[in-house]
C-alpha angles and dihedrals in degrees: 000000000000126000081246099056091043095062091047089055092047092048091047099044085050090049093049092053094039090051080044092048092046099035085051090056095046085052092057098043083048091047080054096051103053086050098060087039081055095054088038096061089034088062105035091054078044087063090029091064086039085056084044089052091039090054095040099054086043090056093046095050093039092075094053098043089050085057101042083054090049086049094048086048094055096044090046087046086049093042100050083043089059101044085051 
C-alpha cells in the first residue's frame, strides 16, 4: 500500500467511528426521549379518564338536582301564596 492509500484509509476509518460514536449517543437521547413521551401520554390518558369520571358523575347528579331546585321552587311558590 502506498503512503497515500494508508492515510485514506486512516481519514475515512476515523470518519466512520467518529458518524458510530455519534449515531450511538443520538440513539440513546432519542431512547430518553420516547420514554418520557411514554409517561407523558400515560399521564395525561390517566387525567383525561378522571375528566371522564369528573364529567360522568356531574351528568348523573345534574338531573336530580335539577329536580331537587324545581321542588324547592314549587314549596316556596306554595308557601309565599299561603301566607298571602
Amino acid at each position: 500500500m502506498n503512503n497515500a492509500e494508508q492515510i485514506l484509509v486512516i481519514i475515512v476509518s476515523s470518519v466512520l467511528t467518529l458518524l458510530l460514536i455519534l449515531l450511538i449517543v443520538a440513539s440513546i437521547y432519542a431512547i430518553k426521549v420516547m420514554r418520557q413521551l411514554k409517561r407523558i401520554t400515560a399521564r395525561a390518558e390517566q387525567v383525561a379518564d378522571s375528566v371522564e369520571s369528573a364529567a360522568d358523575l356531574l351528568g348523573r347528579s345534574a338531573g336530580p338536582i335539577g329536580l331537587i331546585k324545581l321542588v324547592a321552587s314549587i314549596v316556596e311558590q306554595t308557601t309565599k301564596s299561603r301566607r298571602k
